[in-house]
N, C-alpha and C positions, 0 to 999 in steps of 0.2 A: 352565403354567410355575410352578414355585414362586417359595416368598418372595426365597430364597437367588439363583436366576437371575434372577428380577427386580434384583436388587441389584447384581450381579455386571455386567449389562446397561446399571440407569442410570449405574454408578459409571464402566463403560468409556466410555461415551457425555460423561458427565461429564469426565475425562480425555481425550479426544480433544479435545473443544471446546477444554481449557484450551491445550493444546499447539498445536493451528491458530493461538490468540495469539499465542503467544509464537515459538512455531516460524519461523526466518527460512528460505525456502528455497534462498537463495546459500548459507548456510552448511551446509546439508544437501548442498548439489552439491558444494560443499569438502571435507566430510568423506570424502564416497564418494567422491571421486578421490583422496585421500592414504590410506585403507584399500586400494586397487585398486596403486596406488604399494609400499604396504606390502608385498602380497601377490607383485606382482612382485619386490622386492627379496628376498623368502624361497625365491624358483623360481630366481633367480640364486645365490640362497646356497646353494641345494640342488645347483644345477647344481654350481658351484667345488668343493661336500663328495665330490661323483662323482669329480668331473675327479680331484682328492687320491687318494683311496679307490681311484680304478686305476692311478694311478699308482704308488700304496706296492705293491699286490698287482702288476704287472708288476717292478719291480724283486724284488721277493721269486721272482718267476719265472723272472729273469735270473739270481739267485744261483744257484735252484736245479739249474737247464740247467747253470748254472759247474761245480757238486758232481759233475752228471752226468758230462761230461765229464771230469772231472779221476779219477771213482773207475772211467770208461771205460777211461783211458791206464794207471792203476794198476797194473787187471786185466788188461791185456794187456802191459805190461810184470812185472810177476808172472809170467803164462805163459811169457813168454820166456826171466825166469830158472830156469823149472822149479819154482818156489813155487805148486803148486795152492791152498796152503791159503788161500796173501794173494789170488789171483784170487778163491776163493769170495768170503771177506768182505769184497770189494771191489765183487764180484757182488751180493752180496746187499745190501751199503747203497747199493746202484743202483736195485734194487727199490721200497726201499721211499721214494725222492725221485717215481718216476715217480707214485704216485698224487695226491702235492703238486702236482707240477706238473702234472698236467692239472684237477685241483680251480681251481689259481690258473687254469687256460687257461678253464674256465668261467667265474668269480667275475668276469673280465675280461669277457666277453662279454658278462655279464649289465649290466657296467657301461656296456658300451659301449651297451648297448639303452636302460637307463635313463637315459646322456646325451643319446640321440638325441629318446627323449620328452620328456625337460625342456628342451631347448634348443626343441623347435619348440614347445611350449605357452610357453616364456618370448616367441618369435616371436610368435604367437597374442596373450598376452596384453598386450602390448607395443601391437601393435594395435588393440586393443580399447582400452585406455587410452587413445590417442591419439584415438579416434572418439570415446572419452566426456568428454577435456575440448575436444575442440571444440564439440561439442554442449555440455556447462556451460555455457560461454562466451555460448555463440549463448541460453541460457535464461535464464542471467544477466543477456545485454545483455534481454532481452524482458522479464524480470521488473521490472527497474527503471525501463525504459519503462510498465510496466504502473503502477506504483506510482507512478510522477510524472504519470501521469493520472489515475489516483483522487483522489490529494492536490490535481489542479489540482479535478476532479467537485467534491470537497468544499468545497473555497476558493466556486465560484458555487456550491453549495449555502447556504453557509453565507448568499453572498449575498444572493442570492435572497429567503433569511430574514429578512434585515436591511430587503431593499427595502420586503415586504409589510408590514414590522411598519412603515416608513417613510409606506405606502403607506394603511395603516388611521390611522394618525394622522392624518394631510392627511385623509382621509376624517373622523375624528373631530370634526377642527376647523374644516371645511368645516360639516359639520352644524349643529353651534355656530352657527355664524355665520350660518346660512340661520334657525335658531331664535330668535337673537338678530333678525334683520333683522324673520322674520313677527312677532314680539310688539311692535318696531317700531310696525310698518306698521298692525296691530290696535288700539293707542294710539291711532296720529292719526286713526284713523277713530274711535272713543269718543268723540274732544275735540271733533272735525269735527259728531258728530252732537248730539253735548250729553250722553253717557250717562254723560261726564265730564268734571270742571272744571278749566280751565285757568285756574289761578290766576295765571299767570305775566299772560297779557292782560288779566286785574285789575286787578292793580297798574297797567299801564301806560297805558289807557284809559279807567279807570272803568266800573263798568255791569257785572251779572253776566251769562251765560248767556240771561236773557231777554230783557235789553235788549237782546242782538245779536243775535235771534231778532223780535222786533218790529222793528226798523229795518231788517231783511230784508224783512220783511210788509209794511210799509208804504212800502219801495221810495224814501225819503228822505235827503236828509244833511243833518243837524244843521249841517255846518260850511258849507256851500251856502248855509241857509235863515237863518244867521247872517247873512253876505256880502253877501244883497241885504236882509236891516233895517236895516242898517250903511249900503249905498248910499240907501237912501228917507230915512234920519233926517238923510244930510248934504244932499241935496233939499232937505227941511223946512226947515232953519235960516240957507239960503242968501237969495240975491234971487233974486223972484218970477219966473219965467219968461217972458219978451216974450210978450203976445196974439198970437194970429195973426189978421190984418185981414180984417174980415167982409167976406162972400160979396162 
C-alpha cells in the first residue's frame, strides 16, 4: 500500500469516527423518509405531466378526425356537384391528416403505458414509504430507549466512581487511625517498661523511674509503714497500759 492510500485510509477512517459523534440517528431516519416523500411527490408529478400531455395529444386527435370529416363531406359534396377538381383537393388534404392522426393514435398509447407504470410504481412506492416510517418510528422509539439507558449506565458509572474514591478514603482514614492507635499503645508500653519517662507522674508523686522500680522490688508502702509509726508514737505518749495479773 502506498503512502497516498495509507492516507486516504486513515483520513476516511478519521472522518467516519468524527461523524459516528456527531451523527444523530433519528435525524438520519428523518431525512430518508422526507427524500422517499420527495421522490414520491416527482412520480406524482410525473404521473399529472402524463395525464396533461394525453390529454392535449387526444384533443389535437379530436380536431384532427373533425378535419377529416369535414374535407370527407367536401369531397362528396363536390362529386355531387360534378366539381372533380374540389373532390381531388379535398381528397388529397384527407391524405395527408390520416398520417397525424394515427402518429397522435400512437403518441396516446404510449402515454397510456407510461401512465400505467407511473401510477402503479407511485402504488409501490407509496408503500414502501408507509413500511419505512413505521419502522422509523419503531427505531426511533428503540433508539431513545437505548440512549436513556446508556445515560442511566453512565449516571452508576459515574457512581460507582464516586463511591470507591469514598470508599478508599474511609479506608485511608481508618488506617490513620489504626496507626495513630498502634503508636499509642507502643508509648504506654515504653512508659510501662521504664525505656521512657513519664514525666507527667514526676510531678505528681515525686520519685523518678527508679524509685518506682525499687518499691515494686521491695514489695512496700511508704504511706502503710507511715500509718503504723504514726499509731506506735500515739501508744508511747499516752498512759501506760493496765498489767495483765500474774499467772
Amino acid at each position: 500500500m502506498g503512502l497516498w492510500s495509507r492516507f486516504r485510509s486513515i483520513f476516511g477512517a478519521k472522518v467516519n469516527k468524527a461523524l459516528d459523534r456527531v451523527e444523530d440517528p433519528t435525524e438520519t431516519l428523518d431525512y430518508s423518509y422526507q427524500k422517499q416523500q420527495e421522490l414520491l411527490r416527482n412520480v406524482k408529478r410525473g404521473l399529472a405531466d402524463v395525464a396533461t400531455a394525453k390529454q392535449r395529444l387526444k384533443l389535437q386527435e379530436q380536431k384532427l378526425r373533425q378535419e377529416d370529416d369535414k374535407l370527407g363531406s367536401q369531397a362528396q359534396r363536390a362529386v355531387e356537384l360534378g366539381r372533380d377538381d374540389l373532390a381531388r383537393e379535398a381528397l388529397g388534404r384527407r391524405q395527408t391528416l390520416e398520417p397525424q392522426i394515427t402518429s397522435l393514435q400512437t403518441q396516446v398509447q404510449d402515454l397510456d403505458q407510461q401512465q400505467v407504470k407511473l401510477t402503479q410504481a407511485s402504488q409501490a412506492l407509496q408503500t414502501k414509504i408507509e413500511m419505512f416510517r413505521t419502522e422509523k418510528e419503531r427505531l426511533k422509539a428503540q433508539y431513545s430507549a437505548s440512549a436513556a439507558q446508556v445515560k442511566i449506565g453512565e449516571s452508576f458509572t459515574g457512581l460507582s466512581r464516586e463511591m470507591n474514591d469514598i470508599g478508599s478514603s474511609v479506608q485511608r482514614a481508618q488506617d490513620r487511625i489504626e496507626q495513630m492507635q498502634a503508636r499509642s499503645g507502643a508509648l504506654d508500653e515504653l512508659i510501662d517498661s521504664g525505656a521512657l519517662t513519664d514525666y507527667t507522674a514526676q510531678l505528681g508523686g515525686g520519685g523518678d523511674d527508679l524509685d518506682r522500680q525499687l518499691q515494686l522490688a521491695g514489695g512496700t508502702d511508704n504511706s502503710v509503714e507511715a500509718q503504723l509509726a504514726a499509731m506506735k508514737a500515739q501508744l508511747g505518749q499516752g498512759d501506760t497500759p493496765p498489767r495483765l495479773p500474774d499467772g
